[in-house]
N, C-alpha and C positions, 0 to 999 in steps of 0.2 A: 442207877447211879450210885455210885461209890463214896461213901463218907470223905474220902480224899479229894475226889474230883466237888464234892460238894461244900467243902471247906473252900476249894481254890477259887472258885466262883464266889463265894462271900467276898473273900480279900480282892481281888478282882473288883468287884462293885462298890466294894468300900473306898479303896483307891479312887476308881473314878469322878466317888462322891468326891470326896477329899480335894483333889483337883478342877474340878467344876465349881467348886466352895472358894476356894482359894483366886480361881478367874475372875468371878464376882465379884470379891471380896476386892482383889487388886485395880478392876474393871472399874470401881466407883471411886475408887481412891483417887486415880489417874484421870477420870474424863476429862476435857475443857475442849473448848473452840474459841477461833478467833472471831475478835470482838472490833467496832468503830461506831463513834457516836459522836453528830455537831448538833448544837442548835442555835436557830434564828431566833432570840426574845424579843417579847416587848415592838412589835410591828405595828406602825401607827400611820395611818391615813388622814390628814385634817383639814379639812376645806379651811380656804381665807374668807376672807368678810370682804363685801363691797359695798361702803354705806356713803350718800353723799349728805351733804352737810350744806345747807342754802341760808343763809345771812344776806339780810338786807343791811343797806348801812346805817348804823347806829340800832340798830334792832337785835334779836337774838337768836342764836343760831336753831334751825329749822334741820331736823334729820330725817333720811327718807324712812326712818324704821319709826317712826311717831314717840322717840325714846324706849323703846320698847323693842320684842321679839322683832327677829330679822324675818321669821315667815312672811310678813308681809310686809316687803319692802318697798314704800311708796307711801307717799304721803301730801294728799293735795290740801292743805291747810298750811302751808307756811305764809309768810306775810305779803298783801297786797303791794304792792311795789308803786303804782299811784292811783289815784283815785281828784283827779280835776273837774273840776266846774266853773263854771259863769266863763269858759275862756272865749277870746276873739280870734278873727280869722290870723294869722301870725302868729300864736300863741304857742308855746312848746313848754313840753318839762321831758325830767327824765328821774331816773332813778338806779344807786350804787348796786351792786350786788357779787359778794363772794360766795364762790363754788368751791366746797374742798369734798374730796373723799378721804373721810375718816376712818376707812376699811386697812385690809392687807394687802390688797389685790390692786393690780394696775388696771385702770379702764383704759383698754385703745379705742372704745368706743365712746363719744360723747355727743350727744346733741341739742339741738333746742326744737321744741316745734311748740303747736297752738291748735287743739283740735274744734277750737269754734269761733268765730266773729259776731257777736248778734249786735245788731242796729235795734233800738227805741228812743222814746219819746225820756228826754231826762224830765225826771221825777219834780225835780226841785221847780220846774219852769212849767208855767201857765199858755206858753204857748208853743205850736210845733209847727217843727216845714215835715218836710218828706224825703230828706236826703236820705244815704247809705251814706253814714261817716265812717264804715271800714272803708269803703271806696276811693275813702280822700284821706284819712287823717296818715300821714307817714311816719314810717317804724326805721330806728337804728338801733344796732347791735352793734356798740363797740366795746372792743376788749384794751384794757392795760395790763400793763408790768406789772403793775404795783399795787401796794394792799390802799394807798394813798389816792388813788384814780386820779396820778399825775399823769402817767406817761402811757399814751395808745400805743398798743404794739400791733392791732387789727382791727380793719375794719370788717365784723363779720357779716351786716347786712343794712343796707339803705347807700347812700351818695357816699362820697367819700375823694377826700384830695389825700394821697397816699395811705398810708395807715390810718389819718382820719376819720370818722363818719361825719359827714354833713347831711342835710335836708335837700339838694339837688338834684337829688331823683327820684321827680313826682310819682313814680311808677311802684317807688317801695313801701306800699300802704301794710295797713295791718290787715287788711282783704287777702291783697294777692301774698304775704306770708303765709298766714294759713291757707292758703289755696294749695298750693308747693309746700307747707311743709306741718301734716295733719296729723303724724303721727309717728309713734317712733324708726317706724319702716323707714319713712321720706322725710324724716326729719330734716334741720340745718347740719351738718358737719363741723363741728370743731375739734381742734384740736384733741388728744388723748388727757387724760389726768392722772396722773400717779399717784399712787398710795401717799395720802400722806401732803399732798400735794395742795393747793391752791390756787384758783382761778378766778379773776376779776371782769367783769361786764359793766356797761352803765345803758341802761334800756330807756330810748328816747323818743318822744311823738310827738308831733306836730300837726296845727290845723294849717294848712296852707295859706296864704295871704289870697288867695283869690276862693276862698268858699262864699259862696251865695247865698242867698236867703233860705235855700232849700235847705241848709243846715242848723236854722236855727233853732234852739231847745230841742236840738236832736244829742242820741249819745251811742258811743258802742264800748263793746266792751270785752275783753279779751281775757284767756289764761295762756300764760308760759311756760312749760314742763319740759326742767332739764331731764335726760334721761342720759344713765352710764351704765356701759357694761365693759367686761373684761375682755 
């Protein structure tokens, strides 16, 4: 090879560097691509509360969460509603009672039921028959309007002359209640309660005018348990 020919091959490859240099160089100056970007923040899922709220009247209000955490929502300790003695055959009482849900949540489910009836011997009394006074003593469930328990808007269980509850049918004992209505499965049906809302009852019983001797210093004794769901 020839110092000429060997010269032209240098310039040659110098060039080439040069230009390969220069691609590079222009190559990173220039890159880019297109570009697009959304975003969804802050995405939030939160359950409501469904808490009911049981008031006797002139008593104070009874919540199913025991004042406390919602895990365990239910609370069989709110106030006896009555508690009678020495009575005679004809005898009745009853008692006021407000329902509210204190939650966020709508319950279209409400109900009442009673998962036990027990008969014994009252305590207070020296002497006893042998009746079943669930058998005889009759249950009403009437509902009002109003926080005032003037005005019945339903009769939800026992006798009744329209919206009324009366004692005229001997057949609606605190037996056959809880028979038919033992738990929240088979509960009674009322009405829904909405958030926020309030519902008034006045819960009634009677000893019959025709109880016999088999009922005397007898007693029974019952629980009520609203239950609501959404």
């Amino acid at each position: 090879m020839t110092k000429r020919t060997s010269e032209r091959k240098k310039r040659v490859l110098l060039s080439l560097g040069v230009v390969a240099a220069t691609i590079a160089v222009i190559g990173v100056g220039t890159m880019a691509s297109f570009t697009a970007q959304t975003k969804n923040p802050d995405n939030v899922f939160a359950a409501g509360t469904l808490v009911l709220s049981n008031t006797k009247q002139s008593g104070s209000a009874c919540l199913s969460t025991g004042g406390g955490s919602a895990d365990t929502n239910a609370n069989d300790s709110c106030d006896t509603l009555f508690s009678l003695t020495v009575q005679a055959p004809g005898d009745s009482g009853s008692a006021n009672l407000t329902l509210k849900n204190e939650g966020s949540l709508d319950a279209s489910v409400f109900k009442i039921f009673s998962a036990a009836c027990t008969n014994a011997d009252a305590a207070a009394e020296d002497y006893h028959g042998s009746g079943n006074p669930c058998s005889k003593l009759q249950l009403t469930v009437q509902e009002y309007s109003d926080s005032g328990f003037t005005t019945p808007s339903a009769c939800v269980y026992g006798g009744a002359v329209g919206s009324t509850c009366d004692f005229s049918d001997a057949t609606k004992t605190l037996g056959a209640f809880q028979s038919s209505h033992s738990s929240s499965s088979n509960g009674l049906s009322l009405s829904g309660i909405d958030a926020g809302a309030s519902k008034y009852y006045s819960i009634g019983v009677k000893l019959p005018s025709d109880a016999d001797n088999t009922f005397q210093g007898r007693q029974s004794t019952i629980d009520f348990t609203w239950y609501a769901a959404e």
